[in-house]
C-alpha positions as CSV (number, residue, x, y, z in Angstrom):
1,X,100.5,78.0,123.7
2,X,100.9,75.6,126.7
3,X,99.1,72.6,125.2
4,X,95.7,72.0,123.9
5,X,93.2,72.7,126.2
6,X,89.5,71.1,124.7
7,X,88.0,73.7,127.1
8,X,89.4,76.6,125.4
9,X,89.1,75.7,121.9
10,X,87.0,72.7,120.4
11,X,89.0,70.8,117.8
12,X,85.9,71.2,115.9
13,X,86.4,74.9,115.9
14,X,90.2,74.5,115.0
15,X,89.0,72.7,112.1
16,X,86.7,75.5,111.0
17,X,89.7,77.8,111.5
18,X,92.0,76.1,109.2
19,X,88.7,76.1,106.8
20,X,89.2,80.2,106.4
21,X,93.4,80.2,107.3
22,X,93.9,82.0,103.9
23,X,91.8,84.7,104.5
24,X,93.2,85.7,107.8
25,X,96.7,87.8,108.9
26,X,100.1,86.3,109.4
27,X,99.8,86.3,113.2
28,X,96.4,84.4,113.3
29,X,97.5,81.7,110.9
30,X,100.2,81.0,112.9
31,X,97.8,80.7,115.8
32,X,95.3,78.2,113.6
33,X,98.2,76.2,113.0
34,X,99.7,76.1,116.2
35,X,96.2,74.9,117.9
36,X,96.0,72.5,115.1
37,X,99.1,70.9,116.2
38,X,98.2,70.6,119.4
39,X,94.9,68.9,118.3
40,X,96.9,66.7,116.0
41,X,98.9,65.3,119.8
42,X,96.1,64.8,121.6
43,X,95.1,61.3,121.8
44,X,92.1,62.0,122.9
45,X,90.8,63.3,120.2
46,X,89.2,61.1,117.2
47,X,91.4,60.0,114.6
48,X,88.8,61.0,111.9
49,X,88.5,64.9,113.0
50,X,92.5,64.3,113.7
51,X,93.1,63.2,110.0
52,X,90.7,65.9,108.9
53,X,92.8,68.4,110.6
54,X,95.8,67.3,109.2
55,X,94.7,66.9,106.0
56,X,93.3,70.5,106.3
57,X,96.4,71.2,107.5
58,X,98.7,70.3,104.9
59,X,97.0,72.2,102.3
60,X,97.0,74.9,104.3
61,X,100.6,74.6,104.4
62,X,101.4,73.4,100.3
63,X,99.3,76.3,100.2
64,X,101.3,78.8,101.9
65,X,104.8,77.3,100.5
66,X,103.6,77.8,97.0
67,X,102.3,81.8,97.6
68,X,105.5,82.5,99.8
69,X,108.4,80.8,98.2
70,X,109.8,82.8,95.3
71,X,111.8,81.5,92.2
72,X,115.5,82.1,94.4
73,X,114.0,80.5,97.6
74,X,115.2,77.3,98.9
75,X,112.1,75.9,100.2
């Protein structure tokens, strides 16, 4: 992805994304984080839907570390 582009995706919608992240594939997570990064540099962008996101964000990803690491994993 070649930077956020608000006329491709709404961080609104990328929000709503990361609201259903764990019930989509590998691939498309990756996307919904990836966008969500991209919201989370934009300046232009409120700080409260950018906190949201990253809050979202982060328990998307504790989420993810605790259903992919196993017991012998370094994490």
């Amino acid at each position: 992805m070649k930077g956020f582009n608000p006329m491709t995706i709404s961080a609104d919608t990328v929000f709503s994304n990361l609201q259903k992240i764990d019930q989509v594939d590998p691939v498309t997570s990756a996307i919904y984080r990836e966008q969500a990064q991209e919201v989370l540099a934009t300046p232009s962008i409120t700080l409260k839907l950018r906190s949201a996101i990253a809050d979202r964000l982060n328990r998307a990803n504790n989420d993810l570390a605790l259903h992919t690491v196993g017991s012998e994993d370094s994490y």
